[in-house]
C-alpha positions as CSV (number, residue, x, y, z in Angstrom):
1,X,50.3,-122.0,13.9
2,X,51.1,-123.0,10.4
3,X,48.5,-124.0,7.7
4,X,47.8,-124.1,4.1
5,X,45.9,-120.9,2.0
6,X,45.4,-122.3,-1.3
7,X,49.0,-123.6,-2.7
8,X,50.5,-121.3,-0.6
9,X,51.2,-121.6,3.0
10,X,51.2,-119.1,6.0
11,X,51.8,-118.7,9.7
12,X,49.2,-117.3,11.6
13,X,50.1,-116.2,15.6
14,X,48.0,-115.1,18.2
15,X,49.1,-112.6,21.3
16,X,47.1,-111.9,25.0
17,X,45.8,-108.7,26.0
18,X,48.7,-107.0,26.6
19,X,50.6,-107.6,23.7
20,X,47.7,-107.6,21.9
21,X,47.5,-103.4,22.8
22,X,51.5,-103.3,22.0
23,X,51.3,-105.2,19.1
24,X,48.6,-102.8,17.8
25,X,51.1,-99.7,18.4
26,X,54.1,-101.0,16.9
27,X,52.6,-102.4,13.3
28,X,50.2,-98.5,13.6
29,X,53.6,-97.3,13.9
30,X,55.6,-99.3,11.4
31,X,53.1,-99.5,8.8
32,X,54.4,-99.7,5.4
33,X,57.9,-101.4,6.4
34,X,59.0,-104.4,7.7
35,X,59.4,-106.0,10.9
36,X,61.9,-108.7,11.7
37,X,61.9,-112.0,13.5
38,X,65.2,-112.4,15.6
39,X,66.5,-115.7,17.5
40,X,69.8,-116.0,18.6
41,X,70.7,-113.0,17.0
42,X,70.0,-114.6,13.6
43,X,66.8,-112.9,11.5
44,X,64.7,-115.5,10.4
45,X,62.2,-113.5,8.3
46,X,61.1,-109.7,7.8
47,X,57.4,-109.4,6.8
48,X,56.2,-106.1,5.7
49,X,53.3,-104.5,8.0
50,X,50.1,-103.8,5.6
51,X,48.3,-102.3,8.0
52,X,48.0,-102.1,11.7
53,X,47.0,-104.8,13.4
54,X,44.6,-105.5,16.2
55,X,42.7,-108.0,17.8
56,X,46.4,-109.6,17.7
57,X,45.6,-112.1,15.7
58,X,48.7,-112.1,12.4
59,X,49.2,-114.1,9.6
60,X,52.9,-113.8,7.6
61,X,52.2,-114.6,4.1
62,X,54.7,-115.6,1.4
63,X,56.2,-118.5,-1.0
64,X,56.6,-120.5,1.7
65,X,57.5,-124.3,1.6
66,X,56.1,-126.5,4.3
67,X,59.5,-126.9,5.7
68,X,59.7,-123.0,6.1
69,X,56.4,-122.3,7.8
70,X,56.8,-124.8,10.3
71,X,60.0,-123.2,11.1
72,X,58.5,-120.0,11.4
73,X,56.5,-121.6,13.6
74,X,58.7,-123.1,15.9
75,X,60.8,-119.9,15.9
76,X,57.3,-117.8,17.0
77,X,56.8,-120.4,19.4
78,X,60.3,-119.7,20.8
79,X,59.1,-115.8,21.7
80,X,56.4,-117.4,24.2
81,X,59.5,-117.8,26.6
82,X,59.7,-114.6,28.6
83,X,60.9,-112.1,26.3
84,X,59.7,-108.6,25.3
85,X,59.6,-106.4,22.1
86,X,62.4,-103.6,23.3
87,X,62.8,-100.6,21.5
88,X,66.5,-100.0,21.2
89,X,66.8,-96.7,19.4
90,X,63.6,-94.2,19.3
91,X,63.4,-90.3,18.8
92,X,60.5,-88.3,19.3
93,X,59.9,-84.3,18.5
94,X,57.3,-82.4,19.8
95,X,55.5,-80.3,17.3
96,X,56.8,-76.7,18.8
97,X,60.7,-77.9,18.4
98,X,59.8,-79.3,15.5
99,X,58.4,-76.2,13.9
100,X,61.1,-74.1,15.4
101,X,63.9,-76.7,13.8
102,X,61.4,-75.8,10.1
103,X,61.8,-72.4,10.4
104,X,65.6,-72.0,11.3
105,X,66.5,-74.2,8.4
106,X,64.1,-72.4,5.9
107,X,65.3,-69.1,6.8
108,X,69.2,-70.3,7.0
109,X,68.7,-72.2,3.4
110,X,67.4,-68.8,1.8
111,X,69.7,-66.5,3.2
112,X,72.7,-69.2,2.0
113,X,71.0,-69.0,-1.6
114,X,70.7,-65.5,-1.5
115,X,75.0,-65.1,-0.6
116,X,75.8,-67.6,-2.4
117,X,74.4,-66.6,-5.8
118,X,75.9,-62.7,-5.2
119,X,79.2,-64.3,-4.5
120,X,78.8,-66.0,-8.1
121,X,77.8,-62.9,-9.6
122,X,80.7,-61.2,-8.4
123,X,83.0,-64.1,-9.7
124,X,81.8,-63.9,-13.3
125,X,79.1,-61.4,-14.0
126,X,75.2,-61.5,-14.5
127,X,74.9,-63.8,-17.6
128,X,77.6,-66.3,-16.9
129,X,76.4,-66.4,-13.0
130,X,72.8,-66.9,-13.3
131,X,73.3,-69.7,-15.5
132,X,75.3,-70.5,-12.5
133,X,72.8,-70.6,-10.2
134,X,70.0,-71.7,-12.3
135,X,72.0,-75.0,-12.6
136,X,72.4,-74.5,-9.1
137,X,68.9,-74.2,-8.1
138,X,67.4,-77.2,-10.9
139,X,70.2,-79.5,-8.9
140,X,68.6,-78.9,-5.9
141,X,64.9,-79.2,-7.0
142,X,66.1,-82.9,-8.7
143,X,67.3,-83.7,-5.3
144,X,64.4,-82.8,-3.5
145,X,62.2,-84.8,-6.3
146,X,64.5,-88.1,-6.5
147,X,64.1,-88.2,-2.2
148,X,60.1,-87.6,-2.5
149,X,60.1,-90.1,-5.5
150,X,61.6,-92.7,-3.2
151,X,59.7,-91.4,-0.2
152,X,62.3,-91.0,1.8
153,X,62.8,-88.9,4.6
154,X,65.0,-86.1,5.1
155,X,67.3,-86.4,8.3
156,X,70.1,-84.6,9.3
157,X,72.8,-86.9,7.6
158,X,70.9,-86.3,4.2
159,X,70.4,-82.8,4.7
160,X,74.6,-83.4,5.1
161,X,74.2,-85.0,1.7
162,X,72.4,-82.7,0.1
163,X,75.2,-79.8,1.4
164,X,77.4,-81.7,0.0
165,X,76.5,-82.1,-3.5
166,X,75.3,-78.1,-3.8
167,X,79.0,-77.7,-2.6
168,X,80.5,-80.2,-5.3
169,X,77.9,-78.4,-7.7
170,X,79.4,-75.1,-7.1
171,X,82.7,-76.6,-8.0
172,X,81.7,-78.4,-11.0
173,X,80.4,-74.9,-12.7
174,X,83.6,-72.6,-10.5
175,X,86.1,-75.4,-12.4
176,X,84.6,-74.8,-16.0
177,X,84.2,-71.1,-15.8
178,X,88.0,-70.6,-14.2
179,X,89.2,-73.1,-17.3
180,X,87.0,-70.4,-19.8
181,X,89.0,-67.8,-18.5
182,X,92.2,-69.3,-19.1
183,X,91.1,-70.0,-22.7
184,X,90.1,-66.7,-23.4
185,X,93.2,-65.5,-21.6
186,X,95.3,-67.4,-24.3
187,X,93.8,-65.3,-27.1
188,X,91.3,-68.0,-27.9
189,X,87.7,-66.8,-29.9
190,X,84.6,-66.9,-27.1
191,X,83.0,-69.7,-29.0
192,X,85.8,-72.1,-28.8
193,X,86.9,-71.0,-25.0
194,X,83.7,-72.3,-24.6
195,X,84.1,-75.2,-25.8
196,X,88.0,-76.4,-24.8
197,X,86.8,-74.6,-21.1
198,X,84.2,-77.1,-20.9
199,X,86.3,-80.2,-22.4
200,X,89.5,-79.3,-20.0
201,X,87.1,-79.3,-17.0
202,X,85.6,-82.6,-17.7
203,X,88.4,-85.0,-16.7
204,X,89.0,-82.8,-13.3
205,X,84.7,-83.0,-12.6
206,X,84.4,-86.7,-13.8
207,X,87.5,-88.0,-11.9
208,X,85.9,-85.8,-8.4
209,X,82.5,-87.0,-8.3
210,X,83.5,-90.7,-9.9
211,X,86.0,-90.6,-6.3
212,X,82.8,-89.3,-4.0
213,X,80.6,-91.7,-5.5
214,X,82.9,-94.8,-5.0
215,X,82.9,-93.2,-1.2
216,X,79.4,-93.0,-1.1
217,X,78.6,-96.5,-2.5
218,X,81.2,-97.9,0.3
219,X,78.9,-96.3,3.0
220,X,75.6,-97.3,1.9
221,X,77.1,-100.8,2.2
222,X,78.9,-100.5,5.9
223,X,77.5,-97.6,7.3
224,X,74.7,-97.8,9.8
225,X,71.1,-96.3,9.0
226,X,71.7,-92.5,9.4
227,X,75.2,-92.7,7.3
228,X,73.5,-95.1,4.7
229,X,71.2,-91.7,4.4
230,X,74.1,-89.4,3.6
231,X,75.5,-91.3,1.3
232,X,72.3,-92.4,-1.2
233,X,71.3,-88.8,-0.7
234,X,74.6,-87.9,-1.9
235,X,75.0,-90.0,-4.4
236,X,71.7,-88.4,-6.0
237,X,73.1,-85.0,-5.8
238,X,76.1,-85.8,-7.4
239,X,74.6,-87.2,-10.6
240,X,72.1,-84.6,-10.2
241,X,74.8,-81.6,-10.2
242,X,76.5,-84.0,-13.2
243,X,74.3,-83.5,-15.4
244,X,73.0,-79.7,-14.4
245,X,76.6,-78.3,-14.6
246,X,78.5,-80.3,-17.6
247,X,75.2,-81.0,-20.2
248,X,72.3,-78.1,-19.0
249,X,75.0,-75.2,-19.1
250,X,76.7,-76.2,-21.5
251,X,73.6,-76.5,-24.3
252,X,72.5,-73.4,-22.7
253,X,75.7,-71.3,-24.4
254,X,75.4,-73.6,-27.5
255,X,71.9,-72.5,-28.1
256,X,72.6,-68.9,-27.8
257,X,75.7,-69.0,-29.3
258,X,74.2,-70.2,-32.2
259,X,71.9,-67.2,-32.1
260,X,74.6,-65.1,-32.7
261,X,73.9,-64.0,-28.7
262,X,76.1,-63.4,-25.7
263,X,79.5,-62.5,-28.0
264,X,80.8,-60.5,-25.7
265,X,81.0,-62.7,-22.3
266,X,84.1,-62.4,-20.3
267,X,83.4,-64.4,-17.5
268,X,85.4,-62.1,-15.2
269,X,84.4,-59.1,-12.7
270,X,86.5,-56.1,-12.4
271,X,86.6,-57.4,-8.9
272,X,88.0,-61.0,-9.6
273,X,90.1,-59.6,-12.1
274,X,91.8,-57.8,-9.3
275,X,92.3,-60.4,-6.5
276,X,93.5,-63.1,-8.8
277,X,95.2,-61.8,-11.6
278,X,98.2,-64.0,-12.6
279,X,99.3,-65.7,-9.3
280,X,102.5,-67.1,-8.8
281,X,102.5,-68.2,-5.1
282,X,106.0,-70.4,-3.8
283,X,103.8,-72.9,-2.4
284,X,105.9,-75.7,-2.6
285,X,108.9,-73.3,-1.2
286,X,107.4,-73.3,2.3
287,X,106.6,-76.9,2.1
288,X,108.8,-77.3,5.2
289,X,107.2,-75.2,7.5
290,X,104.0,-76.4,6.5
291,X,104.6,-79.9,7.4
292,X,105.9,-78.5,10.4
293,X,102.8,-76.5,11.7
294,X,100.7,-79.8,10.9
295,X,102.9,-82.0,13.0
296,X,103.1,-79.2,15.9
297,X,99.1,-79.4,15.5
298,X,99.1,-83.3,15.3
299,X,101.0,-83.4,18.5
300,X,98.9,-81.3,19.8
301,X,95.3,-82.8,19.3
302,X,96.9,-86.3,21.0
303,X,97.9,-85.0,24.1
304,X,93.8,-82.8,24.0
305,X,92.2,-86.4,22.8
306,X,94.6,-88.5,25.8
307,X,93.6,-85.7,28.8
308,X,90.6,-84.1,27.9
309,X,88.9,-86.8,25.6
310,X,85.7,-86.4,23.3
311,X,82.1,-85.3,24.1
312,X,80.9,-88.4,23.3
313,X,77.2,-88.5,22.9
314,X,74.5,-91.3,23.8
315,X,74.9,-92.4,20.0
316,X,78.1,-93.6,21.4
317,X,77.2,-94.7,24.7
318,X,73.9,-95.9,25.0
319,X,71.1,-93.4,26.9
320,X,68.5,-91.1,26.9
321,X,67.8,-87.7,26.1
322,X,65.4,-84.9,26.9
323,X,64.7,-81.6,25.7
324,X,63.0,-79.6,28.4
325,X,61.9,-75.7,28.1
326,X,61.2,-73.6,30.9
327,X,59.2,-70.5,31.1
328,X,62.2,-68.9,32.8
329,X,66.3,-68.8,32.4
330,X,67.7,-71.6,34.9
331,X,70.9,-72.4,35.4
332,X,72.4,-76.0,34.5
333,X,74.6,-76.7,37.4
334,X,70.5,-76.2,39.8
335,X,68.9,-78.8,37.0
336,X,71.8,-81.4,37.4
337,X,72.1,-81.0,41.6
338,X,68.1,-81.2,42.0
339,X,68.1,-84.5,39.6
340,X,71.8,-86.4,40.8
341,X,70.1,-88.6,43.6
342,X,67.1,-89.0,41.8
343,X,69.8,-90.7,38.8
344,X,72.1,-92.3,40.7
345,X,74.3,-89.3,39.5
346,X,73.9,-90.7,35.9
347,X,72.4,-87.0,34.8
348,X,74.2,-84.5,32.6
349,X,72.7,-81.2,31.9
350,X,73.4,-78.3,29.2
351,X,71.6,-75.5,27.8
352,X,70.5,-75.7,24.2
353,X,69.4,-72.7,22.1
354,X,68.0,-70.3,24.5
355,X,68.7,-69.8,28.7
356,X,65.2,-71.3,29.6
357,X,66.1,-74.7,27.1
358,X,68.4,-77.5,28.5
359,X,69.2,-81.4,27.6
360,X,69.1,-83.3,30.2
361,X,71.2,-87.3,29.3
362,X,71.5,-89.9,31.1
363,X,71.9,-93.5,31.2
364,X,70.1,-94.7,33.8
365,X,68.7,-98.2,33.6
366,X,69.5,-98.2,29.7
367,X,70.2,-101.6,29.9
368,X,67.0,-103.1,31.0
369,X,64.3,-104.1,29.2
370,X,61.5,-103.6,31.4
371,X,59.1,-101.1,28.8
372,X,57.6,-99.2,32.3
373,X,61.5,-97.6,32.5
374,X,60.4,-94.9,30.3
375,X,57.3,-93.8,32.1
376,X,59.6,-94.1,35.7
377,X,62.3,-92.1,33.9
378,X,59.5,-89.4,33.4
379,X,58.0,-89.5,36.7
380,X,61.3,-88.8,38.4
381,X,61.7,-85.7,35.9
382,X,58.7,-84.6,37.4
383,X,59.6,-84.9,40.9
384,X,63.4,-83.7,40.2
385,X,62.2,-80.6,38.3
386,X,59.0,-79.5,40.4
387,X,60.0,-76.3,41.7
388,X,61.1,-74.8,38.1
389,X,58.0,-76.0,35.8
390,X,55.1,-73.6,35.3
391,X,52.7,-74.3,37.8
392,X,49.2,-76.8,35.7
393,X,51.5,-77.8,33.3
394,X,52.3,-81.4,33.1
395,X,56.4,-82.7,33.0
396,X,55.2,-84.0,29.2
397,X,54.3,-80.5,28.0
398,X,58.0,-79.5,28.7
399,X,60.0,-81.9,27.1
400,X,59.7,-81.0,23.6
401,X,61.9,-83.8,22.0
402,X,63.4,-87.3,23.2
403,X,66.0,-90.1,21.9
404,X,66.6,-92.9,23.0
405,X,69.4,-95.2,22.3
406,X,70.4,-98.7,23.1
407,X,73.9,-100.1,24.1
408,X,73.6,-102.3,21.2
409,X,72.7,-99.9,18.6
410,X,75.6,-97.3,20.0
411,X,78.3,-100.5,19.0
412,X,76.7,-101.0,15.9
413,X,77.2,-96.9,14.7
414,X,80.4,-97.0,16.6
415,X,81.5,-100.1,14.6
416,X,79.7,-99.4,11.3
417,X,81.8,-95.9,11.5
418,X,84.6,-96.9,11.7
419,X,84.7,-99.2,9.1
420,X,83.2,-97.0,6.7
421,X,85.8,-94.5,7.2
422,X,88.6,-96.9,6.5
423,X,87.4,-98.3,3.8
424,X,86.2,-95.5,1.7
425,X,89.6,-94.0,2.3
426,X,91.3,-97.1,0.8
427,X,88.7,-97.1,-1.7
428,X,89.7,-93.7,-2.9
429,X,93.5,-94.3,-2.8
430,X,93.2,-97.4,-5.0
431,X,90.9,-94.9,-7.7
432,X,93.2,-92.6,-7.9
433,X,96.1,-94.9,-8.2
434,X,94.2,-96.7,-10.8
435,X,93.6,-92.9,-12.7
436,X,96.6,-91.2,-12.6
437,X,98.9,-94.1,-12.3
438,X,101.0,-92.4,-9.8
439,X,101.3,-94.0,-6.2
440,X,103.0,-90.3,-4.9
441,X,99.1,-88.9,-5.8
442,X,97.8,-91.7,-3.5
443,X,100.1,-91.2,-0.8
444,X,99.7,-87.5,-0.8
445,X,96.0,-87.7,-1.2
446,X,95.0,-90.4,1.8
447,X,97.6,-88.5,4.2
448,X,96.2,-85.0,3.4
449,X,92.3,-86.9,4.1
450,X,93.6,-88.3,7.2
451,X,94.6,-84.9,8.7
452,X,91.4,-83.4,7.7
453,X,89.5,-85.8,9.6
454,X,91.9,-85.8,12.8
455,X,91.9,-82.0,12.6
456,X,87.9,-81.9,13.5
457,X,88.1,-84.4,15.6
458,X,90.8,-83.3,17.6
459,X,89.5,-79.3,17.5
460,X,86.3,-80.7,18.7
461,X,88.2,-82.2,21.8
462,X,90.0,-79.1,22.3
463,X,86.6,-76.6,21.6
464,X,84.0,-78.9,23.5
465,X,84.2,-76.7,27.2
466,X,84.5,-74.0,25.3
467,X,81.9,-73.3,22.6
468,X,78.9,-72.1,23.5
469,X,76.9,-74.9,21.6
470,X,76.7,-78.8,22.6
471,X,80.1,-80.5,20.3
472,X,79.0,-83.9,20.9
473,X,80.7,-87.0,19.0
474,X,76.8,-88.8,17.9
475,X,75.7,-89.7,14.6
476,X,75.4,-85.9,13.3
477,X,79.3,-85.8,13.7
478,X,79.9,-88.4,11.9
479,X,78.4,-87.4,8.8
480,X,80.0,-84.4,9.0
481,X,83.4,-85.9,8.9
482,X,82.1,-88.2,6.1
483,X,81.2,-84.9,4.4
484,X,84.1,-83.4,5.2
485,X,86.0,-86.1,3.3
486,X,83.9,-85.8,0.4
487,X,84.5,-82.4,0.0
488,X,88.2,-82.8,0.4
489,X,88.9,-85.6,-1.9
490,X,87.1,-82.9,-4.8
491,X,89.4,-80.5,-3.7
492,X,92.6,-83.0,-4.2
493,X,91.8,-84.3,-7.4
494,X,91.3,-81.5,-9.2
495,X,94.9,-80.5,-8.3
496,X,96.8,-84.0,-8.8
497,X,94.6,-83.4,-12.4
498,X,95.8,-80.2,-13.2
499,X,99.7,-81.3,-12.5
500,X,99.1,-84.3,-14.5
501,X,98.1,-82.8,-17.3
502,X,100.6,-79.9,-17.1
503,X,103.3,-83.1,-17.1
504,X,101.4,-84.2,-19.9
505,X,102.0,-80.9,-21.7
506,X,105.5,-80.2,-20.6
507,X,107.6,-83.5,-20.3
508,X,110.9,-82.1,-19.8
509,X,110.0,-78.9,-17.4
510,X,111.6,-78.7,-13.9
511,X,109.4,-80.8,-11.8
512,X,109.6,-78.0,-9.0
513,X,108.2,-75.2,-11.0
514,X,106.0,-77.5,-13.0
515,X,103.8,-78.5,-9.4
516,X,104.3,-74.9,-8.2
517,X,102.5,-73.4,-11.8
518,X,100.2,-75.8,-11.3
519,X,98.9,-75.4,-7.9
520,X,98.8,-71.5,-8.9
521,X,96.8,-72.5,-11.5
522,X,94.0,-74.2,-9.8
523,X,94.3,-71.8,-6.8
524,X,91.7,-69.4,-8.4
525,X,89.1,-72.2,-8.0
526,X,90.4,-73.2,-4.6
527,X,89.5,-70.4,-3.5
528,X,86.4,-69.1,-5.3
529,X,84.6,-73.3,-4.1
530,X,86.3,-73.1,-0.3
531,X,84.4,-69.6,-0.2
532,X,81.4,-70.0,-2.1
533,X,80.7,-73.2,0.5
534,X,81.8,-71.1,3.7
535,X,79.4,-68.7,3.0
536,X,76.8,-71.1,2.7
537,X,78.0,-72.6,6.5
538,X,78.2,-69.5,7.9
539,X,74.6,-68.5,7.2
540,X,73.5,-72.0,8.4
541,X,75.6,-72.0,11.8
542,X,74.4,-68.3,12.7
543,X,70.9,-69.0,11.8
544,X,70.1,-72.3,10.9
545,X,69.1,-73.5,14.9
546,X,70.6,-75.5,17.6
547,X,69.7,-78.9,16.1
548,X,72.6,-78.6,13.6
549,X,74.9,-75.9,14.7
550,X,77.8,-79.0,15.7
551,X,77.3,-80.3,12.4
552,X,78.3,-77.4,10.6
553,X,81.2,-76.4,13.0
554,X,82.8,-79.4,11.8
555,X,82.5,-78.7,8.3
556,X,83.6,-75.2,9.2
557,X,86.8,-76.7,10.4
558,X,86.9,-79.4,7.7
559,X,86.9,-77.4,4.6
560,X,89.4,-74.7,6.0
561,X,91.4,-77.3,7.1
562,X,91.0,-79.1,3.6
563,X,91.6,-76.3,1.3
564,X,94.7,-76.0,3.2
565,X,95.7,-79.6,3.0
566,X,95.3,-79.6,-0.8
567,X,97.8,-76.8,-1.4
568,X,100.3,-77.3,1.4
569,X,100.3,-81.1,2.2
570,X,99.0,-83.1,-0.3
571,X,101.0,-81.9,-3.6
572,X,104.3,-81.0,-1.8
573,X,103.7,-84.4,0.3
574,X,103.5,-86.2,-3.7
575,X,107.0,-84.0,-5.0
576,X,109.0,-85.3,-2.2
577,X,107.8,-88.8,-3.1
578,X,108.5,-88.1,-6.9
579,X,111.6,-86.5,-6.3
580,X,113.1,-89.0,-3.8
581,X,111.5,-92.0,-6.2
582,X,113.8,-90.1,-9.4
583,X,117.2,-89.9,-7.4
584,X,116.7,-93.2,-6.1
585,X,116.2,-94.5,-10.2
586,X,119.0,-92.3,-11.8
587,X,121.6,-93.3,-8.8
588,X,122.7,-96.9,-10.0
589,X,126.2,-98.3,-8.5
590,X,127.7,-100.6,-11.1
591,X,130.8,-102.6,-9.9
592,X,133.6,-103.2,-12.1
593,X,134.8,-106.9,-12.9
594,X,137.8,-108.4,-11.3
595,X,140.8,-108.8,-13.3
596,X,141.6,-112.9,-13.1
């Protein structure tokens, strides 16, 4: 019904008994967000749930006109026709898993800290590394209080986010100090290194995290829920690190500097001093057999992705999953026979963390809409798994997580991932056309991003049967090839920067030796970033738990595959382009005239 309240009008509705008692979970549940009214497929309104509601008697409140509410009305009205509330994507974790998941993570996150800041020490000694990984640790505790301020909460994809930024962080300081050094190594006083280090760096940071953000705003805007995560989180961080690693540090030296402190910083170890002393690598040399180990690789990841396909997961396809612990070890291939008939064969079962933990997915009757399918679903868990659970204990105190996931919402992240992709890799070829004004750059950059992202992909169709963790394609996966990206794009730009501004600096130099010196030059901080973040993955994928061991595997392979794509396919990819563009400008065919 629709009525007046004052100027204002409203639309009050009334449910039975039974969806009364629904009602009254759903707003307890969703208290605090909104709720939306669908017909047709088209949302009509979205009122915010105030608090829970029972009785079932609601009212929607708002600056409605009389026209509006009574097509509220008539659109409420519509729902009396058989039709249910259906729940089309829903995970639940018990409190056990949950603390389990807590604990992994904390003691993964510390053990990252505590390698990562040694690593920095040994890069550039105490002084210049704790300011390091002060700025370091200040970027993560802005993170952390930008998400609470928001109250949002932390997921997998943002925890992807927040990886993300730390890494471009690291970089951000890594790229200063490296330029320092170079200052200081061209006879330059320690006060001015300073200074030119951190104005030389700038451009390289600015143009990265400018490229990452663009990214990240593309996917807040067609990315689906969990990739929308990643990318606000990530955009936090990167503003965050911003800030921490070009102004904090920075006023940090100034001040002491000004003290007539810290004269005699070098920046340097004995140790890095040794391992990258004046490199002079032919990188572009070998250009040739680099292009043809990726296309030998290429090859074969099509023929792994055409036979033996992806491990797609219920994100993908629609289903359900369950987490079940045992008190003993049992063996998959016993779980799967004793549930096939029960599941019309629509059971798949592996083992997840420990010998007495498997996943059981399936499909089974994910299309229907009937809301007794879950509690059926259970019952023949029961009955299918009898003769392994401990004897008094209920099939509910076994499963200690569950998800659920509609056909609908799978095409929706399926879709909405795709997209995203494309996009934000168009996005970022048009920004860095637009900044160096040099279409090669583009070229090189977009086909260097593309084979980072087929490479996990295709790995993970070649790895899946292997690997003795679950390498399903779901949501998680796709954040880490968004992450991937991210990371990779840093990595490009602040090579295409360093050769533009060593053409900048020498106009008429050899082209050749010109890219060469310069991907020497930047190879220092290649390095030192693509090992500071390995570290960082490694800790997490031996220690951080099950839940997001497949997520870092495919950063694993992205940023190795990355770091190699920026040396050995995305600069030598842009000289051929320059090269071949020159010849085809300084070969001109002019035609004499015909004598009459």
């Amino acid at each position: 019904d629709q009525g007046q309240r004052g100027s204002a009008w409203e639309v009050s509705m009334q449910m039975n008994s039974a969806g009364s008692s629904r009602w009254a979970t759903i707003t307890g549940t969703e208290k605090g967000r909104a709720i939306a009214i669908v017909l047709d497929g088209y949302v009509y309104s979205a009122p915010n749930v105030n608090d829970k509601i029972e009785g079932g008697r609601s009212q929607i409140t708002g600056n409605f006109t009389p026209e509006e509410a009574k097509d509220l009305e008539n659109t409420l009205k519509s729902g009396k026709m058989k039709a249910g509330v259906r729940i089309v994507q829903e995970d639940i974790v018990g409190p056990s898993l949950g603390q389990e998941a807590i604990n992994a993570g904390l003691i993964s996150f510390i053990l990252a800290l505590v390698v990562l800041f040694a690593f920095v020490y040994l890069l550039y000694g105490f002084i210049p590394g704790t300011i390091v990984n002060v700025a370091l640790l200040l970027n993560f505790f802005f993170i952390l209080g930008s998400l609470a301020a928001f109250q949002a909460v932390l997921t997998l994809p943002g925890i992807a986010g927040i990886i993300l930024s730390l890494g471009m962080a690291v970089d951000a300081n890594v790229l200063i100090n490296e330029r320092i050094k170079e200052e200081l190594a061209g006879g330059k006083a320690l006060r001015k290194a300073v200074e030119d280090g951190y104005k030389n760096a700038f451009s390289a940071i600015f143009d990265s995290n400018l490229t990452t953000v663009i990214t990240a705003i593309v996917l807040v805007y067609f990315g689906t829920g969990p990739i929308k995560g990643f990318a606000i989180t990530l955009i936090i961080g990167i503003l965050s690190s911003f800030l921490t690693a070009v102004f904090l540090t920075r006023l940090v030296y100034e001040a002491k500097f000004a003290k007539g402190k810290w004269q005699e910083l070098t920046f340097s170890t004995k140790l890095a001093d040794r391992i990258f002393t004046r490199t002079h690598f032919k990188i572009l040399e070998i250009r040739k057999k680099s292009f043809m180990v990726v296309g030998a690789f290429v090859i074969i990841g099509v023929i792994s992705l055409a036979t033996l396909g992806l491990n797609r997961g219920i994100d993908f396809t629609g289903g359900r999953n369950y987490v079940v612990r045992f008190e003993e070890p049992v063996k998959t291939s016993d779980i799967q026979e004793s549930l096939s008939d029960a599941f019309d064969e629509s059971v798949r079962v592996i083992t997840i963390g420990s010998s007495n933990q498997v996943r059981i997915s399936t499909n089974y009757m994910i299309d229907s809409d009937n809301p007794e399918i879950e509690n059926e679903i259970r019952v023949l868990l029961a009955n299918g798994l009898s003769e392994y659970m401990t004897p008094g204990l209920s099939i509910e105190e076994h499963i200690q997580s569950s998800q659920t996931v509609g056909p609908s919402v799978a095409k929706d992240i399926v879709q909405g991932a795709f997209w995203a992709l494309v996009i934000a890799l168009i996005f970022m070829g048009i920004y860095i056309l637009a900044r160096f004004r040099n279409w090669t750059f583009s070229v090189g950059t977009i086909t260097a991003l593309s084979i980072d992202a087929f490479a996990v992909i295709a790995l993970y169709s070649l790895l899946y049967k292997i690997m003795p963790f679950s390498m399903e394609i779901d949501q998680t996966f796709v954040a880490a090839i968004l992450t991937v990206i991210g990371y990779s794009i840093n990595d490009k730009v602040v090579v295409f920067d360093r050769i533009r501004e060593y053409r900048t600096l020498y106009p008429k130099r050899n082209l050749f030796e010109l890219i060469n010196d310069a991907l020497n030059a930047t190879l220092a901080r290649t390095i030192n970033t693509s090992v500071s973040t390995i570290l960082v993955i490694l800790m997490i994928l031996f220690f951080g738990g099950e839940a997001i061991r497949s997520f870092v595997f495919a950063m694993l392979i992205g940023i190795v595959v990355g770091t190699f794509t920026s040396l050995f396919i995305a600069a030598p990819i842009a000289y051929n382009l320059m090269t071949k563009n020159d010849k085809d400008e300084e070969v001109k065919v002019v035609r004499p005239k015909k004598k009459r």
